[in-house]
NUMARTI-104634 format. One record per atom (N, C-alpha, C, O, CB): residue number from 1; atom name; x, y, z. Coordinates in steps of 0.2 Angstrom, whole numbers. Glycine has a CB too. Layout:
N
<atom seq="NUM" atom="CA" x="X" y="Y" z="Z"/>
...
***
This chain:
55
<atom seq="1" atom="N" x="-197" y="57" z="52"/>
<atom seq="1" atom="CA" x="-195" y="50" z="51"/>
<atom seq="1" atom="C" x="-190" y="48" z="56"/>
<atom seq="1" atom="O" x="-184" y="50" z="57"/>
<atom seq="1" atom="CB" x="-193" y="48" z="44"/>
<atom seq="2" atom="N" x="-193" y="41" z="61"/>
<atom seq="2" atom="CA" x="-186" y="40" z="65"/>
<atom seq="2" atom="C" x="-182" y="34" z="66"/>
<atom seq="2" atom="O" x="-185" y="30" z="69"/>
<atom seq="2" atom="CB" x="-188" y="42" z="70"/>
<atom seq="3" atom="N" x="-175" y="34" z="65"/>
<atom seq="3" atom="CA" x="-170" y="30" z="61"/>
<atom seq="3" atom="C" x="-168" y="24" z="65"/>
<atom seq="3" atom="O" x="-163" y="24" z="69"/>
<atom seq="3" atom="CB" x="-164" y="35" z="59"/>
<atom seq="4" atom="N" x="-170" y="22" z="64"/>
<atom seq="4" atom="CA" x="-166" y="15" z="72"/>
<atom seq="4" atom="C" x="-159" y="16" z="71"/>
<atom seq="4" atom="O" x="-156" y="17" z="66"/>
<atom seq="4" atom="CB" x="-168" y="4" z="72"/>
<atom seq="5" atom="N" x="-157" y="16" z="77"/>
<atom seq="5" atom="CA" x="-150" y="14" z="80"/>
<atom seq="5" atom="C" x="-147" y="9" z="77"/>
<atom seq="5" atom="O" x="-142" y="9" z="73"/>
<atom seq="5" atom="CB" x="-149" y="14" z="87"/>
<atom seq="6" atom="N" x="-149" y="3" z="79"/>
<atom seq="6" atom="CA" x="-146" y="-3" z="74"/>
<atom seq="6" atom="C" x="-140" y="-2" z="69"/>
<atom seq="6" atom="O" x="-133" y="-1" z="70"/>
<atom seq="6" atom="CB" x="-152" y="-6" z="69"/>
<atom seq="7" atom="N" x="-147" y="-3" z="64"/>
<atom seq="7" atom="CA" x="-141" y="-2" z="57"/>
<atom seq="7" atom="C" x="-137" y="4" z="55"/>
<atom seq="7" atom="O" x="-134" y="3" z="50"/>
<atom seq="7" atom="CB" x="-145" y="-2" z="49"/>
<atom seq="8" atom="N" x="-136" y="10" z="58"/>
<atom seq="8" atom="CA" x="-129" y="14" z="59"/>
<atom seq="8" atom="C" x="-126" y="12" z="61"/>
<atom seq="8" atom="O" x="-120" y="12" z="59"/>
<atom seq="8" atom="CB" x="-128" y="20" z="62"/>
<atom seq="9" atom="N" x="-127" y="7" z="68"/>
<atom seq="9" atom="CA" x="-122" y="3" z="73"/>
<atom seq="9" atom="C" x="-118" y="0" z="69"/>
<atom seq="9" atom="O" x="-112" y="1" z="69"/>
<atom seq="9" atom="CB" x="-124" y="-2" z="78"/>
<atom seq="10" atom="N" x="-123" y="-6" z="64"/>
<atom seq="10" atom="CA" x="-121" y="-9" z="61"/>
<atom seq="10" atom="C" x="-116" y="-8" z="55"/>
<atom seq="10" atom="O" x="-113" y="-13" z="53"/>
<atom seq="10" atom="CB" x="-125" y="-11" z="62"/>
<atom seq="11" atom="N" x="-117" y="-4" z="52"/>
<atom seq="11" atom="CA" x="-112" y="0" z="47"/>
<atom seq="11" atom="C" x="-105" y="3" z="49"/>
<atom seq="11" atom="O" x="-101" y="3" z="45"/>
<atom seq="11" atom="CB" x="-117" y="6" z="44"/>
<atom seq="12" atom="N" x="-104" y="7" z="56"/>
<atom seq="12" atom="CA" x="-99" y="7" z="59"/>
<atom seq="12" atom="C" x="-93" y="1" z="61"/>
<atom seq="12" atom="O" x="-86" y="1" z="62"/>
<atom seq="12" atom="CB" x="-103" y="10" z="64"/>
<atom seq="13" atom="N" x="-98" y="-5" z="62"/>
<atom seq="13" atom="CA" x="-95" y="-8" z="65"/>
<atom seq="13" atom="C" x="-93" y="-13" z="60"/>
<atom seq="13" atom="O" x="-88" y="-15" z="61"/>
<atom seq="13" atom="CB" x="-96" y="-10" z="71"/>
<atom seq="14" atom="N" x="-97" y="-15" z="54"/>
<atom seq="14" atom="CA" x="-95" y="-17" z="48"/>
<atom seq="14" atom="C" x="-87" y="-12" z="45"/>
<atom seq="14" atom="O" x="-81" y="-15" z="44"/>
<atom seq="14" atom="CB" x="-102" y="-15" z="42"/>
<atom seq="15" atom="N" x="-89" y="-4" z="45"/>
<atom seq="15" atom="CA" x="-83" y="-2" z="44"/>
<atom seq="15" atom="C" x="-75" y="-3" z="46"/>
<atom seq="15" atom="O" x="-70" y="-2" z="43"/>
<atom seq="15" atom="CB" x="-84" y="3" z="45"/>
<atom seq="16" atom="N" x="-75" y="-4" z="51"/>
<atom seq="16" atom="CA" x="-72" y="-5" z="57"/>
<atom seq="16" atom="C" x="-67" y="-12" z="54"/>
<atom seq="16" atom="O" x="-62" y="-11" z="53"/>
<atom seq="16" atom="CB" x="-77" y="-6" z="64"/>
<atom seq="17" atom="N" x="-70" y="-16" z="54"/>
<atom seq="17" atom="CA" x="-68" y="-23" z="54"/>
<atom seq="17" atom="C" x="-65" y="-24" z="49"/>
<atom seq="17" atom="O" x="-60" y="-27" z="49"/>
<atom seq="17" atom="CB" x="-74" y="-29" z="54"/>
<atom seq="18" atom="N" x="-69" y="-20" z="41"/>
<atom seq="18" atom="CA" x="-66" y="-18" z="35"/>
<atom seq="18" atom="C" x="-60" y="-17" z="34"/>
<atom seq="18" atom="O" x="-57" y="-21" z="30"/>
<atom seq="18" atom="CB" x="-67" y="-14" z="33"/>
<atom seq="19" atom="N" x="-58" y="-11" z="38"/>
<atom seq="19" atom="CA" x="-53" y="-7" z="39"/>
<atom seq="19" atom="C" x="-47" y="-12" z="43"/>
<atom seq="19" atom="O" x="-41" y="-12" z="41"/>
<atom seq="19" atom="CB" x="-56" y="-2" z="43"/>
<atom seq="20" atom="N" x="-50" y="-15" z="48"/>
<atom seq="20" atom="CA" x="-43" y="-19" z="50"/>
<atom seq="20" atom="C" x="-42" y="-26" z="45"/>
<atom seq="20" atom="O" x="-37" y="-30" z="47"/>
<atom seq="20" atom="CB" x="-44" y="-22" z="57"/>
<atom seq="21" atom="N" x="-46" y="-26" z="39"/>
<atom seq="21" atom="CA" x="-44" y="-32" z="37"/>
<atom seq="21" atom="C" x="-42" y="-32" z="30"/>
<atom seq="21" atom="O" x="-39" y="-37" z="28"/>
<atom seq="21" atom="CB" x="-48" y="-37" z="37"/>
<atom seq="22" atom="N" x="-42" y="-26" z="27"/>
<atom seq="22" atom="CA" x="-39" y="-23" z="19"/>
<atom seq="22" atom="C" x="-31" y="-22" z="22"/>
<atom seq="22" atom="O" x="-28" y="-26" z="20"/>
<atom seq="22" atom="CB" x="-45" y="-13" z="17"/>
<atom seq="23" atom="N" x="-28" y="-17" z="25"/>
<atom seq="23" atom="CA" x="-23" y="-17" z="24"/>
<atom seq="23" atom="C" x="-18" y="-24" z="25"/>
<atom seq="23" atom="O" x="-13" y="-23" z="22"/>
<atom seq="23" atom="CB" x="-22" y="-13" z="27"/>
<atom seq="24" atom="N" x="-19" y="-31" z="28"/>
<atom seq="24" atom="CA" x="-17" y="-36" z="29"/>
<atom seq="24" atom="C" x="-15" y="-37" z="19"/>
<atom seq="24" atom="O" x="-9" y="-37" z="16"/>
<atom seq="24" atom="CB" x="-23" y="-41" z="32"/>
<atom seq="25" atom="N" x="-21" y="-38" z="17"/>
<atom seq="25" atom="CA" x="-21" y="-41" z="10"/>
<atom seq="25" atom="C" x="-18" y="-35" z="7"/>
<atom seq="25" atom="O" x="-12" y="-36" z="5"/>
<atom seq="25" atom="CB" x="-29" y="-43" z="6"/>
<atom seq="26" atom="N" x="-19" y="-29" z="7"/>
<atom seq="26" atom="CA" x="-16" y="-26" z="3"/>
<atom seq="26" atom="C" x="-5" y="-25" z="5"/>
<atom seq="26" atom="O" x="-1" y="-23" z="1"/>
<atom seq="26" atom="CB" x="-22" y="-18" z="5"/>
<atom seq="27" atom="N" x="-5" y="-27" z="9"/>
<atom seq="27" atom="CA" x="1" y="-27" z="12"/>
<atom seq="27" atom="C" x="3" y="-35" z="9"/>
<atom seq="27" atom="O" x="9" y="-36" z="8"/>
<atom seq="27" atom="CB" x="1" y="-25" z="22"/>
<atom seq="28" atom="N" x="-2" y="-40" z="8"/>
<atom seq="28" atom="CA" x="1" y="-47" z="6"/>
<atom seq="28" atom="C" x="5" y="-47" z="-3"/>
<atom seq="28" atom="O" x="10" y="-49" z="-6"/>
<atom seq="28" atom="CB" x="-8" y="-55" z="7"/>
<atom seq="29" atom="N" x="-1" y="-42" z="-6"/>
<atom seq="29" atom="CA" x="0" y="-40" z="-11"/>
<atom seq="29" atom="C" x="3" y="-35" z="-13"/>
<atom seq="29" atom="O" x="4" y="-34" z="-19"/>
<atom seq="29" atom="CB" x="-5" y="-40" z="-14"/>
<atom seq="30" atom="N" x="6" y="-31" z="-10"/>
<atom seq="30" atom="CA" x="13" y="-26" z="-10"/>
<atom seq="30" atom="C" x="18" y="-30" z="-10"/>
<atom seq="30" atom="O" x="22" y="-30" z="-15"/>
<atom seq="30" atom="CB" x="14" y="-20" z="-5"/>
<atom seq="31" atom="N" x="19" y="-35" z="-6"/>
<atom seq="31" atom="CA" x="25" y="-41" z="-3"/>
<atom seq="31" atom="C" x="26" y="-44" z="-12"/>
<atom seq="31" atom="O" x="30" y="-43" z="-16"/>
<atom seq="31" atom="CB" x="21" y="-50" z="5"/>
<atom seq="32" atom="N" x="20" y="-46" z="-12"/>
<atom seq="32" atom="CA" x="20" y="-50" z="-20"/>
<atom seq="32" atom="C" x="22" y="-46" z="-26"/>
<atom seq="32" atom="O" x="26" y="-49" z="-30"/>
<atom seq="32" atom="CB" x="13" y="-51" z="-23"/>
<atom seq="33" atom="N" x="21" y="-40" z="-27"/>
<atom seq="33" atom="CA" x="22" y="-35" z="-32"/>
<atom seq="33" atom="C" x="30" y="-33" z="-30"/>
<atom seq="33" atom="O" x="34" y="-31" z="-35"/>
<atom seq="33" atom="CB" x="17" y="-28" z="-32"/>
<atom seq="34" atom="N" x="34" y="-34" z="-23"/>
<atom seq="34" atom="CA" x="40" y="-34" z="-26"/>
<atom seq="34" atom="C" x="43" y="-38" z="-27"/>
<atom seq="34" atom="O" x="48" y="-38" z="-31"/>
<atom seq="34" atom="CB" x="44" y="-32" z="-24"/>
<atom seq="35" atom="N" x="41" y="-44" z="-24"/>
<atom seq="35" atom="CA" x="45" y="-49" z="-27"/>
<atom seq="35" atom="C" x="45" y="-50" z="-35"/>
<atom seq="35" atom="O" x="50" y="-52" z="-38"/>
<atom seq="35" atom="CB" x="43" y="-55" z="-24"/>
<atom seq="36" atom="N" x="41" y="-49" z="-39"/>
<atom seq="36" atom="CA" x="38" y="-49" z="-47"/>
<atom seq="36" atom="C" x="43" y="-41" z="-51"/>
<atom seq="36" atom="O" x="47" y="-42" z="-56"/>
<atom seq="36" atom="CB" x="25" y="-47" z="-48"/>
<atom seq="37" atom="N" x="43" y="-36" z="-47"/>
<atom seq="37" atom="CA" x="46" y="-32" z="-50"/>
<atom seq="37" atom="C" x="57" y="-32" z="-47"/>
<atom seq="37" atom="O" x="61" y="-29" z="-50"/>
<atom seq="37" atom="CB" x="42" y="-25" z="-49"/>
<atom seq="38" atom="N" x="56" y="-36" z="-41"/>
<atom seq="38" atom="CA" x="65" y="-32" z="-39"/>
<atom seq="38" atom="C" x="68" y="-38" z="-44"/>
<atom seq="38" atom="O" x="74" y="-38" z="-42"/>
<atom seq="38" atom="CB" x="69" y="-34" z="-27"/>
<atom seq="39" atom="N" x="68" y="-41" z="-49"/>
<atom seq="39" atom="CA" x="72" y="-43" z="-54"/>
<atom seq="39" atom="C" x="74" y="-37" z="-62"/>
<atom seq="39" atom="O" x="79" y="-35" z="-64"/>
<atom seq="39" atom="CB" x="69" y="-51" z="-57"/>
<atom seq="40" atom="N" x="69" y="-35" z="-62"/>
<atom seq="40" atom="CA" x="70" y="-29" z="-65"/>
<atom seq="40" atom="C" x="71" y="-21" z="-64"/>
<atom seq="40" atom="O" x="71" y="-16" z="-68"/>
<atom seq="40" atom="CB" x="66" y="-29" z="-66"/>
<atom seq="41" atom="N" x="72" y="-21" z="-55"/>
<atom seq="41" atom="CA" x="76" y="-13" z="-54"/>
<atom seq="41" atom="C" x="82" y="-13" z="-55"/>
<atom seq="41" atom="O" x="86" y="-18" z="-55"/>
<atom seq="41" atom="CB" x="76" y="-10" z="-47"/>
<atom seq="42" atom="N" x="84" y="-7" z="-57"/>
<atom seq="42" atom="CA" x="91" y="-6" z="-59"/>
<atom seq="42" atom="C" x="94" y="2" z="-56"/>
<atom seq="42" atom="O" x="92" y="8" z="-56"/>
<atom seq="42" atom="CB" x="91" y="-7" z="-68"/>
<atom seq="43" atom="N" x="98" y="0" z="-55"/>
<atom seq="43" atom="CA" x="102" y="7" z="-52"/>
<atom seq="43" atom="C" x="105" y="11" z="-58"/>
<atom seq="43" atom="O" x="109" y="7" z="-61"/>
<atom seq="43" atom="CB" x="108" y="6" z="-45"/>
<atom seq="44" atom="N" x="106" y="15" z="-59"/>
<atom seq="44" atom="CA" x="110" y="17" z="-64"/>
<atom seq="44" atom="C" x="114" y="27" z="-61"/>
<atom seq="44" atom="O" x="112" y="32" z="-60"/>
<atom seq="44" atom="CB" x="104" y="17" z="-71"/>
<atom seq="45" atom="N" x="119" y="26" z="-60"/>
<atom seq="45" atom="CA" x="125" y="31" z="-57"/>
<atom seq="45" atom="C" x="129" y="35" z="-64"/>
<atom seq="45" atom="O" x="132" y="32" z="-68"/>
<atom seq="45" atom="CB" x="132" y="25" z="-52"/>
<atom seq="46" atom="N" x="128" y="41" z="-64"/>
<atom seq="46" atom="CA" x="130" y="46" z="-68"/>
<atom seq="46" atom="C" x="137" y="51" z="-65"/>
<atom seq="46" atom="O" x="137" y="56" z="-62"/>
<atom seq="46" atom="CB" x="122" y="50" z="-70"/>
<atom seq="47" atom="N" x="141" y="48" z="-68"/>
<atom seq="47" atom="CA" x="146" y="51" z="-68"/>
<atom seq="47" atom="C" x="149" y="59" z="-73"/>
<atom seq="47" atom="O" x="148" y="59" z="-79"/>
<atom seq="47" atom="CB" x="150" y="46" z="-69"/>
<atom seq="48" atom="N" x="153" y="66" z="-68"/>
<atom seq="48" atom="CA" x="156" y="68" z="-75"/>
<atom seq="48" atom="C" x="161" y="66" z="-77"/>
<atom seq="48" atom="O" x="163" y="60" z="-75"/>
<atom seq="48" atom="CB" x="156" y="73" z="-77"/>
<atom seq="49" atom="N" x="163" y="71" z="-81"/>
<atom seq="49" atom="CA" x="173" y="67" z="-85"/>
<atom seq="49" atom="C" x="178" y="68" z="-80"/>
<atom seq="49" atom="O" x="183" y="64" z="-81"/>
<atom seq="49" atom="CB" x="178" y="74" z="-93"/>
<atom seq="50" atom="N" x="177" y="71" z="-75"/>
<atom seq="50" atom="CA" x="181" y="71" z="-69"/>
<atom seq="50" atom="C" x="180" y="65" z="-65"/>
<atom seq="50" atom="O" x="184" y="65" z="-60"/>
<atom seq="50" atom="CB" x="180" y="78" z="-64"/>
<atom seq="51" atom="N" x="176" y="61" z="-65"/>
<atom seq="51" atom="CA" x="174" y="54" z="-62"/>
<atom seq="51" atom="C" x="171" y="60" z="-56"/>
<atom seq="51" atom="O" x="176" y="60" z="-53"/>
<atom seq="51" atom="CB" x="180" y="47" z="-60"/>
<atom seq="52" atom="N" x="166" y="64" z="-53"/>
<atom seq="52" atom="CA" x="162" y="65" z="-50"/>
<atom seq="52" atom="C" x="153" y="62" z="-51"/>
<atom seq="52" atom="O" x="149" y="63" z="-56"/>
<atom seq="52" atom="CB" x="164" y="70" z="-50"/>
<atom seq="53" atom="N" x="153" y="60" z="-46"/>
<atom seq="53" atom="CA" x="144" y="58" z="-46"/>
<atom seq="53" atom="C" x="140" y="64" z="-48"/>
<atom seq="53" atom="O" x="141" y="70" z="-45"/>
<atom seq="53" atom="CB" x="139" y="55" z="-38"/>
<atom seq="54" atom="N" x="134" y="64" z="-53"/>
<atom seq="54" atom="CA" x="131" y="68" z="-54"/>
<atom seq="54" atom="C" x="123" y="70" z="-52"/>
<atom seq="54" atom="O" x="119" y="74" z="-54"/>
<atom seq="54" atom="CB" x="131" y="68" z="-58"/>
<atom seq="55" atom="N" x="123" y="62" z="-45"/>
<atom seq="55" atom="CA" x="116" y="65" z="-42"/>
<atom seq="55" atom="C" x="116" y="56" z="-39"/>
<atom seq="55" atom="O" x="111" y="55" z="-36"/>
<atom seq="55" atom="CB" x="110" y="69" z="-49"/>
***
């Protein structure tokens, strides 16, 4: 059985285009997700009885 070239072409270069256009959105929606979580981070600093940091 013999496969035209075309539609591999065409699946490559679908891939391709994919690829450059997912990490945009995916990078718009990381941007979003911090702004929704940096009111909620919190640092927390553990001292011992000598006032030394423990990490």
């Amino acid at each position: 059985m013999k496969t035209s070239f075309l539609p591999a072409f065409t699946r490559i270069v679908v891939l391709l285009i994919v690829s450059q256009v997912l990490p945009v959105s995916a990078e718009e929606a990381l941007t979003e997700l911090v702004k929704k979580v940096q009111p909620s981070v919190v640092l927390i600093l553990t001292y011992d009885s000598s006032g030394e940091s423990l990490g």
